[in-house]
N, C-alpha and C positions, 0 to 999 in steps of 0.2 A: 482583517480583510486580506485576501489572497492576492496577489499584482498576476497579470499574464506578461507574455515577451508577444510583439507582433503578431506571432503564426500561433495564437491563441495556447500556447502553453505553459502550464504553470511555473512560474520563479521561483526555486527553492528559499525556505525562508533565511538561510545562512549564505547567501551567493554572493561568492564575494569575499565573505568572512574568512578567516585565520583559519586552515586545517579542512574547507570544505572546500570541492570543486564546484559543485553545483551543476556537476553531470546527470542529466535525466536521461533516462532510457526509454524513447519514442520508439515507434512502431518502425520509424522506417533503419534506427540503429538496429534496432532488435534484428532485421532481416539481415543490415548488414553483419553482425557479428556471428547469425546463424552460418550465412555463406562463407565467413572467414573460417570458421571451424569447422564447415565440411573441407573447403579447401585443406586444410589442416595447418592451418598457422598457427602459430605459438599466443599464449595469451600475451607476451611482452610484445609482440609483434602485432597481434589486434588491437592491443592499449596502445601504441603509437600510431595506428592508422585512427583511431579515435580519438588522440592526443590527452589520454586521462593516463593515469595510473595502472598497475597492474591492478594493488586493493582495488580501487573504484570499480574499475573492470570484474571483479571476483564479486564485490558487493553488490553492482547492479543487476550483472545478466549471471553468474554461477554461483549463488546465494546457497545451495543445498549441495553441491555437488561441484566434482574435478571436472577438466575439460576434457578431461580421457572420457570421462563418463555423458560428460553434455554430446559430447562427440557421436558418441555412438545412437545419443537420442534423436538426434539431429539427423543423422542416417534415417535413422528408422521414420522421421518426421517426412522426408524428403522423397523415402519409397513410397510411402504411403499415400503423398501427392500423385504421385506419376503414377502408381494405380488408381488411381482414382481418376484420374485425368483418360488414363485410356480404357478404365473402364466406360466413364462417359463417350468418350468417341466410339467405341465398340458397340457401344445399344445401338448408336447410331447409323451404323454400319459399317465404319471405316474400316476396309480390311487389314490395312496394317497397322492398325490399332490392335484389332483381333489378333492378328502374329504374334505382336509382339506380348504380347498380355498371356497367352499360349506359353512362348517363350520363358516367362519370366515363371508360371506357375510352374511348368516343369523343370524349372532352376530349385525351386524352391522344394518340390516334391523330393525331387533328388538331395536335398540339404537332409530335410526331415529323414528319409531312409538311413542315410550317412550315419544321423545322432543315433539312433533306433542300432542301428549295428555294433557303433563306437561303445553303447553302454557295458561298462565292467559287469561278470555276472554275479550275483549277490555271493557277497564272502561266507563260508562256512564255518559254524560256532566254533573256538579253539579248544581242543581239549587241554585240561591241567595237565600240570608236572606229571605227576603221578599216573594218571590214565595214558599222557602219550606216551611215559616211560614202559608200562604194561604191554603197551601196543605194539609199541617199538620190538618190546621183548618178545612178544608173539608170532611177530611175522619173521624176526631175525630167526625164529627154530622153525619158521613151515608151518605155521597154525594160524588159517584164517580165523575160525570159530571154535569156542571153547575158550583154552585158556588155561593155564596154572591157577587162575582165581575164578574160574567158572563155575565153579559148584558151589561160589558165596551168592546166598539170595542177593535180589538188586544189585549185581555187581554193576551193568551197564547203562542204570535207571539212574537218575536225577534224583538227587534227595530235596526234601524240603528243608527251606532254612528255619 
């Protein structure tokens, strides 16, 4: 049979015990630990505002993942609120909801553009020892096309392995 604590939530079965805290992670930690990590506090520094362990801290709320990485989820959880939040007041008419909502997609439009520019353009296949050497040889005399090995069939073709 399961025991509750007062505020109807469950008692670990080791609480108490030798090597266990018997830290649970309620809804209302969870938010706080979210807001600790957008703030950007240290996971030793969110385990002492929640008076557990670092482990316990890692094991409860960053079970899959670094805080670097919870961090940035957390970001993305937190935009995703406030859009939502002014998209709701924007149907409704609020016009600086609207602004702002404006604001934020032409932030992002501009993000998108940024990546879109910043990408490398695809690398071109390397030639072998031996062909860049030919090549090399080629243009060091002034000879775009042809070649000293131009008159062998397939000189420039791909062989099958």
């Amino acid at each position: 049979m399961r025991n509750f604590d007062l505020l109807g939530d469950p008692i670990p079965e080791n609480h108490g015990g030798v090597g266990a805290s018997g830290h649970i992670a309620r809804p209302e930690l969870i938010n706080k630990v979210r807001t600790l990590v957008l703030c950007k506090w240290t996971a030793a520094a969110i385990a002492v505002e929640l008076g557990i362990s670092v482990p316990t801290l890692n094991k409860h709320y960053f079970r899959n993942t670094s805080i670097k990485r919870a961090r940035k989820h957390v970001i993305s959880e937190a935009r995703g609120r406030v859009m939502l939040l002014l998209e709701k007041e924007a149907v409704g008419g609020n016009v600086s909801a609207i602004k702002e909502l404006g604001k934020i997609i032409d932030k992002v439009e501009l993000e998108v553009a940024a990546e879109n520019l910043t990408k490398a353009p695809p690398k071109q296949k390397k030639l072998g020892k031996k062909v860049q050497a030919v090549a090399d040889a080629e243009s060091a005399a002034g000879k775009s096309t042809g070649g000293i090995m131009s008159h062998l069939p397939d000189y420039h073709k791909e062989r099958p392995n």
